[in-house]
C-alpha positions, 0 to 999 in steps of 0.5 A: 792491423786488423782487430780480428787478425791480432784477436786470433793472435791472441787467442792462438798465444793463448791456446799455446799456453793450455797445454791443450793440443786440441785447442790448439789444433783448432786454430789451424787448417786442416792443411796447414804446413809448419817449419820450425828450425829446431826440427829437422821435418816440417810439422803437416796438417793439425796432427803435426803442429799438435805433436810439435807442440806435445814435444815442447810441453813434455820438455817444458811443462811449465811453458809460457809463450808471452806475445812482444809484438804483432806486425800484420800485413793483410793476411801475413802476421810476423808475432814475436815472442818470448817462451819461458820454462823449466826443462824436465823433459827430453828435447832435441835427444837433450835429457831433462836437466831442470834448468831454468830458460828463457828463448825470444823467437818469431813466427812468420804466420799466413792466415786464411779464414781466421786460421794458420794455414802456414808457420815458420818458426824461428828461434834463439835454439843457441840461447836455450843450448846456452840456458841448459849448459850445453854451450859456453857463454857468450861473455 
């Protein structure tokens, strides 16, 4: 594991908890290609993974992303995360509903010149439906 890889993990979890598009934009390529499995098309170049970003701050305005761990494989980076917030806003056509959750998911990261130039995002979708009392409880 590179220092200068996981810096630019931390500052990419960091930037994500800004609530500033634009910082976070900067950390990634102008091209960069982003997948997240909760929206239905991909997020293409900065303006789209800034927009998916906007989307999630409006749902959860209080977001925090914390970073759990950093597997770096040269240029490859697989960072686990929990996010936590309060929903009080639309996601997934899902009005504000101010419950409380808290979803664990990865993102598959390539890196090129210290920036994202590609993003998979996968996460516990299921567990936030659970979270806001849209789906039954597991138990």
């Amino acid at each position: 594991m590179t220092q200068q890889t996981v810096q630019v993990i931390e500052q990419l979890v960091a930037a994500w908890n800004t609530r500033s598009a634009e910082r976070v934009g900067s950390l990634y390529t102008e091209d960069c290609y982003g997948m997240d499995v909760a929206i239905a098309i991909p997020q293409i170049g900065r303006q789209g993974i800034q927009g998916m970003f906007e989307a999630y701050w409006r749902a959860f305005p209080d977001l925090e992303i914390s970073q759990d761990d950093i597997v770096v494989d040269g240029d490859r980076v697989a960072l686990f995360w929990t996010a936590r917030g309060t929903h009080l806003g639309t996601i997934l056509h899902i009005p504000a509903t101010g419950r409380s959750i808290s979803a664990q998911g990865v993102n598959r990261l390539v890196l090129q010149d210290g920036k994202v130039r590609e993003t998979l995002t996968i996460w516990d979708v299921a567990g936030m439906l659970r979270a806001l009392g849209l789906l039954p409880d597991l138990t």
